[in-house]
Wavefront OBJ file of the C-alpha trace (Angstrom):
o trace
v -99.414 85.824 -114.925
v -101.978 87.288 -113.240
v -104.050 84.718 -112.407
v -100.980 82.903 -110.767
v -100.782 85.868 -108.991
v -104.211 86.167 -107.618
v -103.804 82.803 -106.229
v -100.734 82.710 -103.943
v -101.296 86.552 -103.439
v -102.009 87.967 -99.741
v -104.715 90.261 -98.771
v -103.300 93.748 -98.044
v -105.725 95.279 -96.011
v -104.847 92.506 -93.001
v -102.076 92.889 -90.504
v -100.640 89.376 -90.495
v -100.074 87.290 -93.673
v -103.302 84.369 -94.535
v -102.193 81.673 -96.917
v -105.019 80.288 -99.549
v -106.497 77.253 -97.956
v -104.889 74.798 -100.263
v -101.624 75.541 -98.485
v -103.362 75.712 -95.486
v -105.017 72.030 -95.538
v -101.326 71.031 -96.862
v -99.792 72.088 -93.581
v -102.813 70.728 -91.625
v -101.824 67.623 -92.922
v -98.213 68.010 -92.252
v -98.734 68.427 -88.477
v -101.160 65.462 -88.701
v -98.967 62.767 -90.362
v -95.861 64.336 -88.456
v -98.198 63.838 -85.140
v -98.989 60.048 -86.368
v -95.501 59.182 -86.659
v -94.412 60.173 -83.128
v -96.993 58.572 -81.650
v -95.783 55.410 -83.989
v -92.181 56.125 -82.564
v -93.628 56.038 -79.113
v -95.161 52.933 -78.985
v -92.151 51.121 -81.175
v -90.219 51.818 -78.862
v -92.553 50.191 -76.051
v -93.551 47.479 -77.916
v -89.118 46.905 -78.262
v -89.220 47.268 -74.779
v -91.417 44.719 -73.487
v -90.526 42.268 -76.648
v -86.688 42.380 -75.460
v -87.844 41.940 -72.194
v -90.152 39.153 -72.998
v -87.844 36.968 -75.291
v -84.346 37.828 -74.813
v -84.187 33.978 -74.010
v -83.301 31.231 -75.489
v -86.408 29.301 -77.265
v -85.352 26.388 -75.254
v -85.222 28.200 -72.109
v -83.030 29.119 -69.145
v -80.593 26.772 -67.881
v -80.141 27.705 -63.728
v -77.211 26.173 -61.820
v -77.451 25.089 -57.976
v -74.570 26.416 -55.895
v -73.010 23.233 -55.113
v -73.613 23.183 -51.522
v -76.684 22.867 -49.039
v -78.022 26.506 -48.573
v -79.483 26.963 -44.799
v -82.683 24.886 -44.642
v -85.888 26.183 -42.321
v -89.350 23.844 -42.418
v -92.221 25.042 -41.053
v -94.700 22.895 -39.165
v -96.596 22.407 -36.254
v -99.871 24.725 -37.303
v -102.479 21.485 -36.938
v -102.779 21.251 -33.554
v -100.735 19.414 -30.515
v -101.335 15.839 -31.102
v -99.514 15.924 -34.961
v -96.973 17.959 -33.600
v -95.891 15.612 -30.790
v -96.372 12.641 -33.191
v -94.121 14.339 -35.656
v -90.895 14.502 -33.441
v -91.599 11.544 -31.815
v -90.528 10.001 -35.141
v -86.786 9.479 -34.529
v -86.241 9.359 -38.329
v -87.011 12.618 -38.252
v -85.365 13.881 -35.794
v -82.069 12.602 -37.375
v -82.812 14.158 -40.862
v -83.175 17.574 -39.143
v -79.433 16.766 -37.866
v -78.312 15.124 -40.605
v -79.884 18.609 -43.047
v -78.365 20.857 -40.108
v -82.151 22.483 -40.495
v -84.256 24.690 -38.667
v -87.585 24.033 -37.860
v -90.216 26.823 -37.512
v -92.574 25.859 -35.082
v -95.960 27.824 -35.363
v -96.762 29.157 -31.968
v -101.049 28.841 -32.078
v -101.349 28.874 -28.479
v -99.527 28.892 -25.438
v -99.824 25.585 -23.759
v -97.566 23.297 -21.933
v -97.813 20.912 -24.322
v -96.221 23.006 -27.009
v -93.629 24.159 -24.769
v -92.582 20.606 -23.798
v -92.229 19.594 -27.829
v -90.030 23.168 -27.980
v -87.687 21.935 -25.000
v -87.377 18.637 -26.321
v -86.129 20.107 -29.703
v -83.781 22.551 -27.989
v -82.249 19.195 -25.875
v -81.461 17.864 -29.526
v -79.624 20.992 -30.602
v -82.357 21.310 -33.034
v -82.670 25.331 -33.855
v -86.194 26.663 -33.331
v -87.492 29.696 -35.067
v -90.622 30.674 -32.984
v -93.235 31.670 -36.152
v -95.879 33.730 -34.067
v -99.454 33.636 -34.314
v -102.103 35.950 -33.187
v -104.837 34.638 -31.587
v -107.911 36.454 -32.943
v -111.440 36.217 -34.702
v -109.736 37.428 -37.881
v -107.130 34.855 -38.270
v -103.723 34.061 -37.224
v -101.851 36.423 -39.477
v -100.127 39.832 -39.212
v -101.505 42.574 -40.580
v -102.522 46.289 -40.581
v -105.917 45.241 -39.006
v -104.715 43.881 -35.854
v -101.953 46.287 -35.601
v -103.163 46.984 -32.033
v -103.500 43.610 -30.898
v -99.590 42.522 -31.702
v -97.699 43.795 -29.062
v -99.905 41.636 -26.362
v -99.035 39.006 -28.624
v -95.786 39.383 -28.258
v -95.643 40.287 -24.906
v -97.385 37.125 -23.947
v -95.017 34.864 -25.995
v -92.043 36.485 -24.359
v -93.705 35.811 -20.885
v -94.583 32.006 -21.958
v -91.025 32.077 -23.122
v -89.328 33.046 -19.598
v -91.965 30.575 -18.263
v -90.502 27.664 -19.846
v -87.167 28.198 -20.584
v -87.127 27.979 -24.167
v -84.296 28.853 -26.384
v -84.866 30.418 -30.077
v -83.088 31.043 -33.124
v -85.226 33.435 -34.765
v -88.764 35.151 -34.073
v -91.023 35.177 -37.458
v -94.056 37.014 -38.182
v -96.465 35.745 -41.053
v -97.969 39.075 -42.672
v -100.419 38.201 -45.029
v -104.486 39.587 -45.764
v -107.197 39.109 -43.279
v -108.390 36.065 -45.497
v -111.993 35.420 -43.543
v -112.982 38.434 -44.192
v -111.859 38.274 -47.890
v -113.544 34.472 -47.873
v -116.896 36.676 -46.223
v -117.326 39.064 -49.007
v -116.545 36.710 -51.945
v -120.802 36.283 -52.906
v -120.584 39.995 -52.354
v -118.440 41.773 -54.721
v -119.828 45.245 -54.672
v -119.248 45.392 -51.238
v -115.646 43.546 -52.082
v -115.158 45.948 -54.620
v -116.021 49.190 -52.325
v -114.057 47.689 -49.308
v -111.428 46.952 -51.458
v -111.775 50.918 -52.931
v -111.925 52.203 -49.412
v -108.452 50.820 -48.511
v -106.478 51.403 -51.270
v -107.501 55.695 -50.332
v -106.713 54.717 -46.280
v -102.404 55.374 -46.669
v -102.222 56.675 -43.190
v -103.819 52.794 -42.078
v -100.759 51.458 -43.534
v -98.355 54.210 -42.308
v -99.724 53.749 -38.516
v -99.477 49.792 -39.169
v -95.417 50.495 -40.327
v -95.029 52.542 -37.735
v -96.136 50.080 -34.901
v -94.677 46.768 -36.340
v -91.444 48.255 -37.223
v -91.570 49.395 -33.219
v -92.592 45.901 -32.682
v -89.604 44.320 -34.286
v -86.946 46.416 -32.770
v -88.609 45.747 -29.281
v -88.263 41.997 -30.254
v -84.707 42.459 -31.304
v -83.828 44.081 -28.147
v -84.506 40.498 -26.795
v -81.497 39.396 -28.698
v -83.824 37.515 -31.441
v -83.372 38.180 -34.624
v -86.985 38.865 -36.410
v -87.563 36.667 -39.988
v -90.302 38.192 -41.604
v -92.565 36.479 -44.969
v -94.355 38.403 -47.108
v -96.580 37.500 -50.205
v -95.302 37.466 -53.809
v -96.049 40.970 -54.855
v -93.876 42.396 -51.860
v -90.628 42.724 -54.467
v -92.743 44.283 -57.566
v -94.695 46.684 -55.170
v -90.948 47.645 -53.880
v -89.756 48.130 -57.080
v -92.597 50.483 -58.310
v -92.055 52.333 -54.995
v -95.709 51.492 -54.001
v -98.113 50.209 -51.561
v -101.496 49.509 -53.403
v -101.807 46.187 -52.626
v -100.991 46.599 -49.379
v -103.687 49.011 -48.949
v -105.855 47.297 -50.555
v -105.519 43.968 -48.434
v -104.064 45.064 -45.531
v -100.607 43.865 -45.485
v -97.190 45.716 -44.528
v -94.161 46.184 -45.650
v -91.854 45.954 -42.901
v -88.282 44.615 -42.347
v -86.772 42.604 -40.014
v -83.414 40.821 -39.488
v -84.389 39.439 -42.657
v -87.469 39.560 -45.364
v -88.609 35.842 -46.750
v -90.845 35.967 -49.717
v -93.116 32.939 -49.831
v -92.866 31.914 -53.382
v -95.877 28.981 -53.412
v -95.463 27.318 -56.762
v -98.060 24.552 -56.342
v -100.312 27.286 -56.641
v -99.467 28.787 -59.672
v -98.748 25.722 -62.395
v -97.856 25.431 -64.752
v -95.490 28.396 -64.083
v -93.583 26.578 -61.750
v -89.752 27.695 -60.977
v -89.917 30.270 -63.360
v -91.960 32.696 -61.236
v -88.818 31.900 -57.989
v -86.474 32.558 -61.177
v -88.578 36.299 -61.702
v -88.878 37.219 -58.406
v -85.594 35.908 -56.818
v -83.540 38.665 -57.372
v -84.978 40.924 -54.723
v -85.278 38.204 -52.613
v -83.931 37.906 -49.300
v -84.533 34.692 -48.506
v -87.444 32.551 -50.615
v -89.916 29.951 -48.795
v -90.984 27.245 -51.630
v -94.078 24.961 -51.187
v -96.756 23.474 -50.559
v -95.748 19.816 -50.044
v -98.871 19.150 -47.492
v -102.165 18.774 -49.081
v -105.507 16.231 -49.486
v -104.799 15.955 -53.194
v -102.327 13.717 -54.653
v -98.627 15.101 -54.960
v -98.207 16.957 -58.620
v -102.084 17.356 -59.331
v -104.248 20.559 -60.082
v -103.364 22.667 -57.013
v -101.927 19.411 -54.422
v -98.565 19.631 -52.939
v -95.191 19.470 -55.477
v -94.087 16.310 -56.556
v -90.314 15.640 -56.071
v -89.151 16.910 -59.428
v -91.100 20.672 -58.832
v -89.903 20.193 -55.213
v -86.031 19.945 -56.029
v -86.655 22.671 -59.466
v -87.904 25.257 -57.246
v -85.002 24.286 -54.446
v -82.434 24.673 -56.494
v -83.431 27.780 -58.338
v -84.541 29.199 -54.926
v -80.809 28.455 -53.329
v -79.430 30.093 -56.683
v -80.859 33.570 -55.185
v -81.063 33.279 -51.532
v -78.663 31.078 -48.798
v -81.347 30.622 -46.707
v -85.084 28.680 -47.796
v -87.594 27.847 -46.008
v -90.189 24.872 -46.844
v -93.833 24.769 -46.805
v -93.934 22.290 -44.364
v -92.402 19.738 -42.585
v -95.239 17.237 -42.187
v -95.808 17.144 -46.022
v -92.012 16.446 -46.468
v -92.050 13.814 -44.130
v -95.488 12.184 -45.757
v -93.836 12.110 -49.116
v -90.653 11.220 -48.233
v -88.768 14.175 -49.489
v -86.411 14.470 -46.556
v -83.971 10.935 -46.951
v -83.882 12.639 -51.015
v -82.717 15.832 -49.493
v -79.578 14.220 -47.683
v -78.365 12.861 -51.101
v -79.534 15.757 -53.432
v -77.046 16.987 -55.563
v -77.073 21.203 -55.033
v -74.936 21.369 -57.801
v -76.901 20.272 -60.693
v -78.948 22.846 -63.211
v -82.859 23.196 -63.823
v -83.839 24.287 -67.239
v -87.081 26.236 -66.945
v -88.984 26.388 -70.204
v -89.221 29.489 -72.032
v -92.972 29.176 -72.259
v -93.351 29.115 -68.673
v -90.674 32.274 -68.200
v -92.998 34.454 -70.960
v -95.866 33.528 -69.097
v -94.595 34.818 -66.027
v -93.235 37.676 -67.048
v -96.186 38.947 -68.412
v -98.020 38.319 -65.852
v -95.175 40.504 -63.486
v -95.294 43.113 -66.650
v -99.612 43.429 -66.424
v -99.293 43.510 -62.553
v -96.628 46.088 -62.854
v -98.771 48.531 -65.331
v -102.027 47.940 -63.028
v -99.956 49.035 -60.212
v -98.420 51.944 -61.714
v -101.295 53.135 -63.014
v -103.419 52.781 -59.479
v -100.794 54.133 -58.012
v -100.453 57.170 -60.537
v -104.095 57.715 -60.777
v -104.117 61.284 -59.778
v -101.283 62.562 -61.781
v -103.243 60.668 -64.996
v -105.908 62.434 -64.347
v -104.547 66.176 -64.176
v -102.434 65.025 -67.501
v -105.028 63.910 -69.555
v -107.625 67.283 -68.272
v -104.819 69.486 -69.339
v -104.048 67.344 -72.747
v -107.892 67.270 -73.620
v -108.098 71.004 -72.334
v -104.643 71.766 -74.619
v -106.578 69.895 -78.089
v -109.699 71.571 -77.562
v -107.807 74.651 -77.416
v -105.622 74.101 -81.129
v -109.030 72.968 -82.277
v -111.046 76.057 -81.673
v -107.794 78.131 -82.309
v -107.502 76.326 -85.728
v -111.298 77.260 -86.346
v -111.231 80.505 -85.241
v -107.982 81.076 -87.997
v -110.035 79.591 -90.680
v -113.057 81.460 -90.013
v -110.935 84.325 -90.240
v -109.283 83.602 -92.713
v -112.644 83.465 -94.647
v -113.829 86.597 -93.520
v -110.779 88.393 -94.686
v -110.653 86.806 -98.308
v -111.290 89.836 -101.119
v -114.470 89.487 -102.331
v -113.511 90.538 -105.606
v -112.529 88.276 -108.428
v -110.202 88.956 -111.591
v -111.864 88.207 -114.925
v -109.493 87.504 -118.042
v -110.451 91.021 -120.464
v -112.947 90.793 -123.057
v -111.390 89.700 -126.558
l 1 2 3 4 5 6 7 8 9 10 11 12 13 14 15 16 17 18 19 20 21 22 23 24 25 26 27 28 29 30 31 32 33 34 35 36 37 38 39 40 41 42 43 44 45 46 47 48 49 50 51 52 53 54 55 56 57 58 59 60 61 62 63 64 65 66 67 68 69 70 71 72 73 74 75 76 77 78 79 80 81 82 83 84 85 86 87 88 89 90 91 92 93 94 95 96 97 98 99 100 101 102 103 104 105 106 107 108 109 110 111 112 113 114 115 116 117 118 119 120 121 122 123 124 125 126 127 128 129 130 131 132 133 134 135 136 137 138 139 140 141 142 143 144 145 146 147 148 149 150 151 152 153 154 155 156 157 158 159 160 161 162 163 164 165 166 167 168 169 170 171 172 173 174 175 176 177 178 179 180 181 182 183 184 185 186 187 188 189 190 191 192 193 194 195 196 197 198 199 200 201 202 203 204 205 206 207 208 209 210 211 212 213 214 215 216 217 218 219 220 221 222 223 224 225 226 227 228 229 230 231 232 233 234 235 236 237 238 239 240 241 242 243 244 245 246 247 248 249 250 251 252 253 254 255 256 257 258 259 260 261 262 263 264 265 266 267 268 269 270 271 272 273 274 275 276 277 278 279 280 281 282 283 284 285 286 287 288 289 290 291 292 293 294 295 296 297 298 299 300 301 302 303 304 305 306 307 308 309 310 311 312 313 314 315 316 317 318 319 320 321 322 323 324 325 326 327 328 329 330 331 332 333 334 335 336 337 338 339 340 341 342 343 344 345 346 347 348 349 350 351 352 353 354 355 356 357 358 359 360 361 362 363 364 365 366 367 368 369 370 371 372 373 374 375 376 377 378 379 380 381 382 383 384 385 386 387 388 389 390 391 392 393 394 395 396 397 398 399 400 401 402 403 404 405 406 407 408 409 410 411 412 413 414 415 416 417 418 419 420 421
């Protein structure tokens, strides 16, 4: 009896109680396996959440139905150079498909010439809506963006002048917002100094902020005209919306800014063997979608050359299953390949089954995106977390020392022998 006593006795000359270390390691290793299985719990449950994401699908795939009629059609064209453009409509063929499709054209506005304005009057005789898709005309490109923020309104201002000029009758104005790709294509062989521009711009927020501020000026200035403004972003617009970011828009330059409407170019030739499933992923929180390419030097359906009919009408239909209005990526490629006499007898109510392979590929490439950009985006707030976690375990550590140590100290120094027989 006494020996049992000795051992789960405390030490009476202390002011708190010290369990023996036995039952000490024993809730040590309580805490520990109790910490384990949270963390377990915690990434169960993510792991359930992006498997059900990832394959609540059936292992054939997804099955999308057309709407049954012809959504609003817009082709681009006209961005290489005077002579194909005025060979292009002097095709009567063509000009009857555009009637027959009851399509827009959007007719790239490079330059202000006569010759261009002639080919827009002649359109506007044939009732033929125009959207005017305006360029800029500088060293870095013909694209909008937060660069050339400055230069825009002159832009616009001299289109609008040309415009009055020539008596020329639009639908819509568009503005193409995309990177400054030259000076991305410049600093390719350099990727420090790709990786520290790149750095530099993603800190710059107020860059963007002054570039919203003056385009979203722009557009109701433009609107004031009585044109409605169509505006096309890039494919991470929606998923940098729906984190409530603008990283990537930072980082390249780009700006999120809305017009009448907001277009998201949804390029599929560039992204096979994905295909439709990425328009099926992003469609959603699409205003309207612009599919392509169908122009190109390779052959139609190869590596990274224009769609073939088959992609062409997939991503068509599963475009018009999101948005009413689609614009095509271009014109001259439709005409080359013959698409447009197959789009005045397409059937808009027939189904596209996209292969689940191709939808779980897609989706985890949205899903990686996603993290990155939450993560960028969150940087800061990681940080202070994980100084004050670290700071918070270094603290139980040395606490937990300092008890044991103590604990030690404290421990009688006597010891009960069993009496001499």
């Amino acid at each position: 009896m006494i020996r049992a006593t000795v051992r789960t006795t405390c030490c009476h000359n202390s002011s708190s109680v010290i369990m023996c270390p036995k039952l000490q390691r024993s809730a040590h290793s309580r805490r520990f396996i109790l910490g384990v299985l949270r963390a377990g719990l915690f990434l169960s449950t993510c792991y359930c959440v992006s498997a059900l994401t990832l394959v609540a699908m059936p292992s054939t795939g997804v099955t999308v139905q057309g709407p049954g009629v012809r959504p609003n059609l817009a082709f681009a064209c006209c961005d290489q150079g005077i002579a194909p453009m005025q060979a292009l409509f002097a095709d009567h063929d063509v000009v009857d498909a555009l009637h027959e499709l009851h399509a827009q054209v959007a007719v790239a506005i490079a330059d202000f010439s006569p010759e261009r304005a002639q080919v827009v009057r002649f359109l506007n005789q044939q009732q033929i809506p125009v959207i005017a898709a305006v360029t800029l005309q500088t060293k870095d490109g013909p694209y909008f963006n937060a660069e050339d923020a400055a230069e825009a309104p002159a832009q616009i201002a001299a289109f609008e002048k040309w415009t009055r000029e020539n008596g020329l009758r639009w639908d819509a104005v568009g503005l193409d917002i995309e990177p400054n790709f030259s000076e991305l294509a410049a600093l390719k062989n350099h990727r420090w100094r790709l990786f520290t521009t790149l750095l530099r711009n993603s800190l710059d927020g107020e860059r963007i902020a002054r570039a919203q501020e003056a385009y979203s000026a722009l557009i109701r200035q433009i609107q004031s005209q009585g044109y409605p403004v169509e505006t096309y972003t890039l494919p991470y617009g929606p998923i940098e919306r729906n984190l409530h970011t603008t990283l990537i828009d930072r980082m390249l330059g780009t700006v999120d800014v809305r017009g009448s409407e907001n277009d998201v170019m949804i390029y599929t030739s560039y992204a096979r063997p994905a295909g439709s499933a990425i328009i099926l992923d992003l469609g959603p929180y699409s205003q309207g979608i612009v599919v392509g390419i169908t122009d190109g030097l390779s052959p139609a359906g190869s590596g990274y050359g224009p769609l073939d009919w088959d992609e062409f009408s997939s991503d068509l239909l599963v475009a018009s299953h999101f948005a009413h209005h689609i614009g095509v990526y271009n014109l001259e490629g439709c005409v080359r390949n013959g698409y447009l006499p197959r789009l005045e007898t397409m059937d808009w109510g027939g189904s596209v089954t996209i292969p689940a392979a191709s939808i779980s590929r897609v989706k985890r490439r949205v899903m990686a995106l996603s993290i990155a950009l939450w993560l960028g985006s969150n940087l800061l707030y990681i940080a202070i977390v994980s100084i004050f976690t670290i700071s918070w375990l270094v603290w139980r550590w040395r606490r937990g020392r300092s008890k044991k140590s103590t604990a030690k100290r404290l421990q009688p120094h006597w010891q009960i022998r069993p009496p001499h027989r």
